[in-house]
C-alpha positions as CSV (number, residue, x, y, z in Angstrom):
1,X,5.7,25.3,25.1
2,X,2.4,22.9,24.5
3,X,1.6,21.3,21.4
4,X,-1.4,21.2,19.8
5,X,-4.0,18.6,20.0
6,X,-4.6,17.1,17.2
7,X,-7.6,17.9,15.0
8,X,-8.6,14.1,14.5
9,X,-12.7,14.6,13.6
10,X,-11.9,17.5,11.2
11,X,-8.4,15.8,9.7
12,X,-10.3,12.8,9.4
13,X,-13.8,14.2,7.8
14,X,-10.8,16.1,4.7
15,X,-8.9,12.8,4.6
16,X,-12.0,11.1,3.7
17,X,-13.4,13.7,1.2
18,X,-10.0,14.2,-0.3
19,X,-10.0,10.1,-0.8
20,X,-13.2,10.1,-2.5
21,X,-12.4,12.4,-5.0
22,X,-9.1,10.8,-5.4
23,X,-10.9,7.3,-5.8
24,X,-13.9,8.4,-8.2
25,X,-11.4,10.1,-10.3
26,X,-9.1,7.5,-10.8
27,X,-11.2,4.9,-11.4
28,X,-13.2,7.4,-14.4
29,X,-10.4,8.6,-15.6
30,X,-8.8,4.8,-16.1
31,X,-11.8,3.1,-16.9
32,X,-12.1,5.6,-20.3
33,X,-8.5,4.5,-20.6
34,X,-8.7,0.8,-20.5
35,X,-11.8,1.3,-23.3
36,X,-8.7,2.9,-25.7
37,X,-5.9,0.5,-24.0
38,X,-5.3,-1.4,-21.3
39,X,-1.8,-0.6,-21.0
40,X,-2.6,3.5,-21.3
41,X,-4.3,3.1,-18.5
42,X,-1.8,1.6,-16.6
43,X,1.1,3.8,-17.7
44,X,-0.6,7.0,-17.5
45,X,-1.5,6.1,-13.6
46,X,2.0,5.4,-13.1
47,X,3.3,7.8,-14.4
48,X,0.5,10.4,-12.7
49,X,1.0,9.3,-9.2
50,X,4.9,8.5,-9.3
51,X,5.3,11.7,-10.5
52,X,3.1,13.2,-7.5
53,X,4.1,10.7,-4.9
54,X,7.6,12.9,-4.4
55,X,5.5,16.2,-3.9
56,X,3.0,14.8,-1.4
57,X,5.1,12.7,0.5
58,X,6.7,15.9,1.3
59,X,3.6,17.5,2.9
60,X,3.0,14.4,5.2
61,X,4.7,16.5,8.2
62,X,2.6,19.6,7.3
63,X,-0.1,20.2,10.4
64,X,-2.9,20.6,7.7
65,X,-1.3,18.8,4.4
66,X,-0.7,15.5,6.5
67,X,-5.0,15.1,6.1
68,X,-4.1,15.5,2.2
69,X,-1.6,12.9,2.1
70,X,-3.6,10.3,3.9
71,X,-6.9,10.9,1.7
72,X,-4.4,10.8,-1.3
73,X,-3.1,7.4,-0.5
74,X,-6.2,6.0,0.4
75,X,-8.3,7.0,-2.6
76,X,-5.3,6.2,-5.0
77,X,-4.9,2.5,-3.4
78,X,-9.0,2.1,-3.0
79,X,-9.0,3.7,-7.2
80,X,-6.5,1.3,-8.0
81,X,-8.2,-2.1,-6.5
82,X,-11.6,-0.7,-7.5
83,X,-10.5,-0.2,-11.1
84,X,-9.0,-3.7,-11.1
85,X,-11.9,-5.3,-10.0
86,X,-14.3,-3.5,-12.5
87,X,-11.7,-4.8,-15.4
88,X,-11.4,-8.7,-14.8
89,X,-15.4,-8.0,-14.0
């Protein structure tokens, strides 16, 4: 039995879209936070991605789902740093 190549271009191309999304809605969606609280904002991400991370760490051995996981991670991390950056601006 062969395996199949893997789809790197195309994985690659969601993984990037997915992180973007991820990113841009992190950093909106905490940014309208830290204008109410500071701390909402960084309880509500906590609890929002620990509460996914379980779920989608499952999917990371899924052929099409891994792509997911990665942009996921990415955009989350890139949110995160981006967010921080824009607050102690």
């Amino acid at each position: 039995m062969t395996r199949a190549e893997t789809p790197w271009g195309t994985g690659l191309t969601v993984a990037g879209f997915v992180a973007a999304v991820v990113g841009v809605a992190i950093v909106v969606l905490s940014l309208g936070l830290i204008r109410i609280h500071p701390l909402l904002a960084v309880g509500l991400n906590l609890v929002a991605v620990g509460g996914l991370a379980p779920t989608v760490w499952g999917w990371r051995r899924l052929p099409v789902w891994r792509w997911f996981v990665l942009g996921s991670g990415v955009g989350v991390a890139v949110g995160w740093v981006t967010v921080l950056a824009l607050a102690l601006s």
